[in-house]
C-alpha positions in Angstrom: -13.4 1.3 10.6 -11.1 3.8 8.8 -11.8 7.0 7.9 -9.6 9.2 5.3 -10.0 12.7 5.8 -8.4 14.1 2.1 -7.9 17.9 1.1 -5.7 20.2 -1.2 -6.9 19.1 -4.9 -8.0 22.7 -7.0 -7.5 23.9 -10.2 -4.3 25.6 -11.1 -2.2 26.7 -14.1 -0.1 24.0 -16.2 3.3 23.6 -14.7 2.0 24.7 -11.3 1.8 22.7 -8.0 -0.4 21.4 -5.8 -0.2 19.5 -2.3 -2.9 17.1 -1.8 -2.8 15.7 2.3 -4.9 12.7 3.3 -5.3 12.2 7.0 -6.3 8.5 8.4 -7.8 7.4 11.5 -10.6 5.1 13.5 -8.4 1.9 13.3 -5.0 1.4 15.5 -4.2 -1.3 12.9 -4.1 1.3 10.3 -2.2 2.1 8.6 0.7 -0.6 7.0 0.4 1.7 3.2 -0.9 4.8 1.9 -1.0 6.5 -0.6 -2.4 7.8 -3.8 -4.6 7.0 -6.6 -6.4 8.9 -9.5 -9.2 8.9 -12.2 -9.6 10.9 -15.0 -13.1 10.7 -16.8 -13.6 7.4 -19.2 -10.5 6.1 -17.3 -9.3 3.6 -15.0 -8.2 4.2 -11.4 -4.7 4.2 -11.9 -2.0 4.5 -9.1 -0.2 7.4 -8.7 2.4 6.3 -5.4 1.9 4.8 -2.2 4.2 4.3 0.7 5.0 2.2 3.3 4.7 2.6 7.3 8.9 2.0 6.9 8.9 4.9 4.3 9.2 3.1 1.1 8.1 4.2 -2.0 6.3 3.3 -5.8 5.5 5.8 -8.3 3.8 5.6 -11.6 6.5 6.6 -14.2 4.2 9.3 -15.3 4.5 11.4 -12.3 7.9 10.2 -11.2 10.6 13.7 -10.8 7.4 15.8 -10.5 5.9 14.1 -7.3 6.5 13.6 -4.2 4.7 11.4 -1.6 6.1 11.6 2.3 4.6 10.7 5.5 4.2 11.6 8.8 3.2 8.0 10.3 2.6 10.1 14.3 -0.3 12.0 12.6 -1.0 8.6 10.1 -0.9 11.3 7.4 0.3 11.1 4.1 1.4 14.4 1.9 1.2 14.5 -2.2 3.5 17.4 -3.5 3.0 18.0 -7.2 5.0 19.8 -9.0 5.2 21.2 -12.8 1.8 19.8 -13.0 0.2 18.6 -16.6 -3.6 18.6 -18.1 -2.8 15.3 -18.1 -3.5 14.9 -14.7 -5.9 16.4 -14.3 -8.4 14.0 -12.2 -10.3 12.8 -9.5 -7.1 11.6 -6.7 -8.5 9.0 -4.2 -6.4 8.4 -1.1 -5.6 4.8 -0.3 -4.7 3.2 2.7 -4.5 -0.5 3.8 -5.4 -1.9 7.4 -3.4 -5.2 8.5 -5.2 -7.0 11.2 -4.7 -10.8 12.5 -3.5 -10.9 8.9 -6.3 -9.5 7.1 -5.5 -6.7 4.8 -8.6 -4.2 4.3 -8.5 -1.9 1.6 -9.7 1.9 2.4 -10.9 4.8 0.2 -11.3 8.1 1.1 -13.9 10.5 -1.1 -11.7 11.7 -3.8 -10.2 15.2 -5.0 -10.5 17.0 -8.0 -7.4 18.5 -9.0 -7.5 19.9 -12.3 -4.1 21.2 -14.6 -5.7 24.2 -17.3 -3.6 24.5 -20.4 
């Protein structure tokens, strides 16, 4: 079983940043992606970026140029640096990650963040 151990969301001024950090472990088959989602209230999850254990990459065009999602795959720990932040996303960011074992792919969710963007 996996475990995602989040931190960093708070509330800070529009056009200021944040760094969220979501740290995995409790599986050695953990973990093939992670990354980042978020929900704003009377929204949908949406995805904000993942990445892959080979460092690969996918944003949502809405926070592409302000975010940046790297990893540190020793410590199985991803890092979410926002910058310029908007009230727009202003949410509740879940980290994600995916287990791959004897082919089975298991989804993981860790408790969720607020990070909120004041106008």
């Amino acid at each position: 079983q996996v475990q995602l151990v989040e931190s960093g969301g708070g509330l800070v001024q529009a056009g200021g940043s944040l760094r969220l950090s979501c740290a995995a472990s409790g599986s050695i088959f953990c973990c093939s992606t992670m990354g980042w989602y978020r929900q704003a209230p009377g929204k949908e999850r949406e995805l904000v970026a993942t990445i892959t254990s080979g460092g690969g990459t996918n944003y949502a065009d809405s926070v592409k140029d302000r975010f940046t999602l790297s990893r540190d795959n020793a410590k199985n720990t991803v890092y979410l640096q926002m910058n310029s932040l908007k009230p727009e996303d202003t949410a509740v960011y879940y980290c994600y990650a995916t287990s791959l074992m004897f082919g089975i792919i298991t989804d993981y969710w860790g408790q969720g963040t607020q990070v909120t963007a004041s106008s």
